[in-house]
N, C-alpha and C positions, 0 to 999 in steps of 0.2 A: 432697370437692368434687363439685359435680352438673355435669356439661356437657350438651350440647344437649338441646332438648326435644321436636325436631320431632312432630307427631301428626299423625294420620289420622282423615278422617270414619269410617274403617272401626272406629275403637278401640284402632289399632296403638300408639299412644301409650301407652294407661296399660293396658295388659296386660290390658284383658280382652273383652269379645264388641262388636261395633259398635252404635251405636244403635237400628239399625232393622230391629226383632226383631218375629216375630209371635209372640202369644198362646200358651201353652204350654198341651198338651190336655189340662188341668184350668182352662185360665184364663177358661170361665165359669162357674165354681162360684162362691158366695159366699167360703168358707172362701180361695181363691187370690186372689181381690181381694184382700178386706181385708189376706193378707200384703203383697200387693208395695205398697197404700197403706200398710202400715207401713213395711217397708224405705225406701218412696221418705220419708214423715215422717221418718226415722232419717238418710236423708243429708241432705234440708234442714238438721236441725239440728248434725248436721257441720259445713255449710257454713259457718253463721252463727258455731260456737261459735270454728270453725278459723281466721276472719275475729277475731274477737278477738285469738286468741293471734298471731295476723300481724300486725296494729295494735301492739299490745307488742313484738312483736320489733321493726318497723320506730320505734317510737319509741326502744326504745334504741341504735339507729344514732345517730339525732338526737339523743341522747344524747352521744355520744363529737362530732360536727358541732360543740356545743355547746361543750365544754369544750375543743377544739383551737383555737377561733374566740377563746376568751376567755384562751386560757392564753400563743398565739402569739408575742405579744409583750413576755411578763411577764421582764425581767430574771432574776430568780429565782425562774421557774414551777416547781412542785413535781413537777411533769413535763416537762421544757425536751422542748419539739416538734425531732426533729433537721434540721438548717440545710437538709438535700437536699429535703425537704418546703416549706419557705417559702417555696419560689421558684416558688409555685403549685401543685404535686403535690399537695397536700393536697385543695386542691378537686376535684381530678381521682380520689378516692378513693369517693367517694359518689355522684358524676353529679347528676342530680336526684330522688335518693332523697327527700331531705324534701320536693318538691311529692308524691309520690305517697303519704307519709304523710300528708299533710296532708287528701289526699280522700278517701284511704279513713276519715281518722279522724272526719274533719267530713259527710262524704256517703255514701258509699258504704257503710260497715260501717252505718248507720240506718237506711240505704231496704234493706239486705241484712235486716235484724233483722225490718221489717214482713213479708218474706216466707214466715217460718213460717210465718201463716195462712192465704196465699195464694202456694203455690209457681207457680202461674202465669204471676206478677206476674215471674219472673224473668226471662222471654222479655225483657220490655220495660224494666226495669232495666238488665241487660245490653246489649240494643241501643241503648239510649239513652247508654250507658257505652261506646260503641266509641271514640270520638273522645281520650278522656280515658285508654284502655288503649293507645293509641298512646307515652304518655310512656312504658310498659316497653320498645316497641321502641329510644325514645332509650336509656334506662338501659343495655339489654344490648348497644349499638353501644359506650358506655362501657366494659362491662365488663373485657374483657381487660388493657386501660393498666392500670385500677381493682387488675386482681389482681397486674399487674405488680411494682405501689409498693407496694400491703398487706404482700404474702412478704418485702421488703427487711425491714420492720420487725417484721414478728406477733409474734417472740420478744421482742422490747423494747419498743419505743415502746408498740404498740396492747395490749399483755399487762399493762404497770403501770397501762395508762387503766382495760382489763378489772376485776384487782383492785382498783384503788382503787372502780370503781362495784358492787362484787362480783355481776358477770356471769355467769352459766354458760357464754355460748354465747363461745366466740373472734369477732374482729368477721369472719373470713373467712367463719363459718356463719351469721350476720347478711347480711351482704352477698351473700349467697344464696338468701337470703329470697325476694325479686321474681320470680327465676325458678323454683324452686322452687310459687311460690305459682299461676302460671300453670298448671303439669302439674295444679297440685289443683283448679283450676278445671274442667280440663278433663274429671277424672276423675270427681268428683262431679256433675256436669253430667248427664254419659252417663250414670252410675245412676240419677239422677231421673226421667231421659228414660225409659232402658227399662223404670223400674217404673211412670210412667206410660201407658205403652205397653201392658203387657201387664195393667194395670189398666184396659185400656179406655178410658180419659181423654182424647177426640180432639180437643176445644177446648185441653185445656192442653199435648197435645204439640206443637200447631202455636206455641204461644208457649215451647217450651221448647226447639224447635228452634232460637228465634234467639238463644240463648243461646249454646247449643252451638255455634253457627256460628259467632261471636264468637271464641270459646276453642278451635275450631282454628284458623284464621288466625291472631290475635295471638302465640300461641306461634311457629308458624311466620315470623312477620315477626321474631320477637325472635330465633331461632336464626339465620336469618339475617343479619341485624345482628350479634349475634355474633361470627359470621365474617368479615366483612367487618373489625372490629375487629382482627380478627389480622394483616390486608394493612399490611406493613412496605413504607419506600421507595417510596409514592407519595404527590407533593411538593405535590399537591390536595387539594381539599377534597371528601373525601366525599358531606359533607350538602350539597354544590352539587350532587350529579350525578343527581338525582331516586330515584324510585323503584326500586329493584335488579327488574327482570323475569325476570332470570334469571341460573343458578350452575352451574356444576358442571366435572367433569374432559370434557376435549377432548383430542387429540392434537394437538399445530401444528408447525409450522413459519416462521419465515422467510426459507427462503430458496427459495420457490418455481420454482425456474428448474431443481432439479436432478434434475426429475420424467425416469424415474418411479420414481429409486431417492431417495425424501426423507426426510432425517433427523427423522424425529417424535420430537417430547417430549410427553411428558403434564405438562399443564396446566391450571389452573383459573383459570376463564376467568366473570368476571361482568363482566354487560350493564344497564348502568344504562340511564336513559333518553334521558344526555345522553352518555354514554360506553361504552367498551366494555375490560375490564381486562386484560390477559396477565401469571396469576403463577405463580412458582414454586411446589409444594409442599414444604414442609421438613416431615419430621415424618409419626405418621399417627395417626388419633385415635384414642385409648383410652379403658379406664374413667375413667382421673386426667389426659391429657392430648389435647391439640387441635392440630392441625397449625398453621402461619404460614406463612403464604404473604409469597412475597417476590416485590415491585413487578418487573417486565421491560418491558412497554410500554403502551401505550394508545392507542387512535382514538376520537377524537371520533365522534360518530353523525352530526352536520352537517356532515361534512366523510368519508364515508366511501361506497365504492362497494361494492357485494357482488356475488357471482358466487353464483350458487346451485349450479348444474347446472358439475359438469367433462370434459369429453370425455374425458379419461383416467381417470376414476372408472368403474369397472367394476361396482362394488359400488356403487355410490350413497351413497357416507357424507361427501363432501366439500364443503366453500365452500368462498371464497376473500374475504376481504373487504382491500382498500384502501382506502390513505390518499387524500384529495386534497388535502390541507391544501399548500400551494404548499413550508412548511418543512421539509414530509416527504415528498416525493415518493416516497423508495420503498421506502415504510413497506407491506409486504403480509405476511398472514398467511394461511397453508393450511391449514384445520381439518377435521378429522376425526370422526366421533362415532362412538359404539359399532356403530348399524342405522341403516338409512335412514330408521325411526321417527324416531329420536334427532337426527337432520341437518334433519328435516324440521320439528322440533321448534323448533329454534334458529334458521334460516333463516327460519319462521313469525314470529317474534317479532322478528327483525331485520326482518323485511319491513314490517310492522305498524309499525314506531319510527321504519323511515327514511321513512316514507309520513305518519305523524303530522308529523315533522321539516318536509316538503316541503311540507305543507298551512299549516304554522306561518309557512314562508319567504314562501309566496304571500301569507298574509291581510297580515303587515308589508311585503309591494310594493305589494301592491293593495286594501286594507281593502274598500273600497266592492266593487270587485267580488267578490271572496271571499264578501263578507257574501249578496249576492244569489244567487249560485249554490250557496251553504249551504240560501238561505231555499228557492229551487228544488226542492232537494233532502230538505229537509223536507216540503215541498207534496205532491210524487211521492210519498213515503214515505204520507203522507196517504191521500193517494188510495189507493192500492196497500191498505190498512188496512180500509179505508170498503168496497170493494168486496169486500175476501175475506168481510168480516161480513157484509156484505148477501146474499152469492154459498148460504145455505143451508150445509148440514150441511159441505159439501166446500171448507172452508176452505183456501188458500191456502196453503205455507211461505211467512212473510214473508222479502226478504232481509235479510240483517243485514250495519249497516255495522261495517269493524274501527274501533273507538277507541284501539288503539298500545297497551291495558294488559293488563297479563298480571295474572290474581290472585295471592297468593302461594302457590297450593297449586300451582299451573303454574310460577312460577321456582322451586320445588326442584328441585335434582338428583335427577336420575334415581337 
């Protein structure tokens, strides 16, 4: 079993040197082109052959979709599907694995194949594909339920489906497919990049960056989502709470009042956009397993007050944020981070979400006025623009407004 995939622009991901490598001191010779234009031809067709054999494996997922759909409700199915699956688990086994076959098989593996002749084309294939690589982040939010119900049955149920379609792969290493197939993206990404790189090729690395950019964020939104999958006992919907900004372990507390000797627990603590999580961690993650976090509280983000700065923080590592929801009055949590880096990290992004939140509140009281002190403030923006370009060589720092988002390479944990 594969778990997380998280990667780095630096390369950290697939084990080997970062993208952005300069020339090696033979690499204006003829003889050192031509190789690293080999190698980079050699992983293109990696790329494309390895997109194959992933279309095949994801079709025989759909495979097994197929014959559970059609065998479900057959009195005397030559495989009776067992009863604890009927009552919807089944569906909950695959996520939306067959839309994602469905594009790679009909689009994406096509416009992948035209890019042998033209590995360029891949910058803008891929960025054009960003939108539609978002369904693996649905899949891997899936995941975990998915792996839950498969281990009930892999020896029985999914083992006679296997042999009867004589399988190789068991469907757990099928169903591992999508993630899996993200790390390969990302890996062969980065070898085309640096042998177009240090092949001189300064047009095509600018479009093979945006590939590569592509393929670390989505990996990282899918590990993420992942995890998020393991949060047991909370009685909410998720995919209501916007985009996750950020994760990781905190120290809390609440019971704020017994400073300054306070009972801290380590906790992991994720800040969606409309929400803010408080859970346990069970477990710690390994090569074969992933911790579960279990549900303990939650504050709304519109209905939440923060303390940044604490007079009794000596070290600078603490907030404090409150409830104001009128049903919870005295709902508080004391959080702690590692360095006053790490505090300033999280406060930063709480600051930014509750500032989005309050600008949201205003436009639904006052639309009209809102809209005009927006439009204001575009105009200034304007200006501010027009004169720095005018103003000769000694151009201006523009200032920059916060937009409340965080990318997902900033809500990983530290």
């Amino acid at each position: 079993k594969v778990e997380g995939m998280a990667v780095s622009e630096s390369g950290e991901g697939s084990g080997g040197p970062g993208p952005v490598l300069t020339t090696s001191a033979g690499g204006g010779g003829g003889d050192s082109v031509s190789k690293h234009l080999d190698q980079r031809q050699w992983r293109v067709r990696e790329l494309i052959d390895s997109e194959n054999d992933y279309v095949a494996d994801l079709g025989q997922c759909c495979q097994y979709i197929h014959f559970m759909k059609s065998s479900k409700d057959e009195e005397s199915a030559e495989i009776a599907m067992p009863e604890d699956l009927k009552q919807g688990k089944d569906r909950m086994i695959f996520g939306n694995l067959e839309m994602i076959y469905e594009w790679h098989r009909d689009y994406f593996s096509k416009k992948l194949a035209q890019c042998l002749t033209s590995p360029s084309d891949l910058g803008t294939l891929f960025k054009k594909s960003e939108r539609k690589f978002q369904m693996y982040v649905v899949y891997c939010q899936n995941k975990p339920k998915s792996e839950h119900i498969v281990s009930e049955y892999i020896d029985t149920y999914f083992e006679e489906i296997r042999l009867k379609h004589g399988f190789k792969l068991r469907l757990t290493d099928l169903l591992i497919k999508p993630i899996q197939r993200l790390t390969k993206y990302h890996m062969l990404l980065e070898a085309i990049l640096k042998h177009s790189q240090r092949a001189n090729l300064t047009e095509e690395v600018k479009n093979l960056e945006m590939a590569f950019q592509v393929m670390t964020v989505v990996p990282n939104q899918a590990n993420d989502m992942m995890d998020i999958g393991r949060l047991q006992g909370f009685e909410g919907k998720i995919v209501a709470q916007g985009k996750l900004l950020m994760r990781g372990p905190l120290l809390c507390t609440d019971e704020p009042n017994q400073a300054p000797n306070f009972k801290m627990k380590e906790m992991t603590v994720f800040l969606f956009e409309q929400i803010i999580i408080f859970a346990e961690t069970v477990g710690k993650k390994t090569q074969f397993t992933s911790p579960v976090y279990t549900y303990v509280a939650h504050i709304q983000v519109n209905k939440m007050h923060m303390d940044e700065r604490l007079d009794f923080d000596g070290e600078s590592r603490m907030f404090r944020l409150k409830s104001t929801d009128p049903s919870r009055p005295g709902l508080v949590y004391l959080c702690q981070a590692e360095d006053t880096a790490g505090r300033d990290r999280w406060t930063g992004c709480l600051r930014r979400q509750l500032q989005t939140q309050m600008d949201f509140l205003r436009a639904l009281q006052a639309p009209i006025a809102y809209h005009n002190r927006m439009s204001q403030q575009q105009t200034t923006a304007d200006t501010e623009w027009e004169f720095s370009v005018s103003s000769g060589p000694k151009v201006a720092v523009q200032p920059t407004k916060s937009t409340g988002s965080v990318s997902p390479r900033q809500s990983s944990s530290a």
